[in-house]
VOPAZA-723558 format. One record per residue (C-alpha): x, y, z. Coordinates in steps of 0.02 Angstrom, whole numbers, plus 50000, padded with zeros to 5 digits. Example, Ala and Ser with C-alpha at 12.3 -4.5 7.8 and 13.67 -1.06 7.14 Angstrom:
residues 2
506154977550390 506844994750357 
//
This chain:
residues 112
519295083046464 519175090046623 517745095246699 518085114446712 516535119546833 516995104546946 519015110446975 518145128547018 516945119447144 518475111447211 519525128447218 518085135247337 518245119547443 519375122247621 520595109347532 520665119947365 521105134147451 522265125347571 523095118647413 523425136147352 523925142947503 525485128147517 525935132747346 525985150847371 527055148447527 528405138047448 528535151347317 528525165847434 530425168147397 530185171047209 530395189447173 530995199547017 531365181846944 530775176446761 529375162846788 528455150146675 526955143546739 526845126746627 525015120846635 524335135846727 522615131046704 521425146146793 523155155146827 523285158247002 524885154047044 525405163346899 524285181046960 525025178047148 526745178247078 526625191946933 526535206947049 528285202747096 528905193146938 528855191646755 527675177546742 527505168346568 525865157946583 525715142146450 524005132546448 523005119546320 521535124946375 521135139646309 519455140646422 520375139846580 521765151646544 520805167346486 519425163446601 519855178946701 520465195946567 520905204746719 522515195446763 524455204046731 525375192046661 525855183746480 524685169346449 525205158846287 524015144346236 524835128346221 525785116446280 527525108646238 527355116146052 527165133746133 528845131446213 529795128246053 529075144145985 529755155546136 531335164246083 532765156846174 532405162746339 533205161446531 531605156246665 532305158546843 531035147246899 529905133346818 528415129646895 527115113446853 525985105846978 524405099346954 524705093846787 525785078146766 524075068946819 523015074246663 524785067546544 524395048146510 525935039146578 526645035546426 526755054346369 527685059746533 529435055546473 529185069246347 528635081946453 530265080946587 
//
C-alpha cells in the first residue's frame, strides 16, 4: 500500500510539481473530449482537464480519490472491474500514468 502522506509530500516537492506541469502540457490540446482518468489517484490531472472535458475518474483507492469533495468531475472507485460496469461508452482520450508501477509485472498484461 502506498504511503498516501508521502506521494502528497512528494506533490509539494519542485519535482512533483514539475511532474504535473509536463503532464498538463502534453494534454493542453484536450478540449470538449470524453476522458478517463484510469488510476487517478488524488485526481489532478483529472480536475485540470474537467473544466474543459468530460472527465470520468476510476481509482482503487478510495482514500485518494475523494480526498478533495470539491473537485467537478465523475470519480468511480475501482479499477479494471469498474470498467466492465460502464455502459458501453466512446473515451476520446485515455489517460494512465503513474500507475503501471504499483501493477506487479505479472498483472500488467491484463491491464493493456
Amino acid at each position: 500500500m502506498t504511503n498516501l502522506e508521502t506521494y502528497k509530500e512528494m506533490l509539494s516537492q519542485p519535482w512533483g510539481r514539475i511532474l504535473y506541469e509536463l503532464i498538463f502540457a502534453q494534454l493542453e490540446d484536450c478540449d470538449k473530449q470524453t476522458i478517463l482518468d484510469f488510476g487517478a489517484g488524488f485526481g489532478l490531472t483529472a480536475q485540470h482537464l474537467s473544466p474543459k472535458n468530460q472527465v470520468t475518474a476510476i481509482e482503487p483507492n478510495a482514500e485518494m480519490l475523494f480526498a478533495d469533495p470539491n473537485q467537478s468531475f465523475e470519480k468511480i472507485h475501482g479499477s479494471l472491474d469498474a470498467l466492465t460496469k460502464l455502459p458501453s461508452q466512446h473515451f476520446d482520450t485515455i489517460i494512465c500514468h503513474n500507475v503501471l508501477e504499483y501493477i506487479p509485472a505479472v498483472e500488467r498484461r491484463h491491464y493493456f
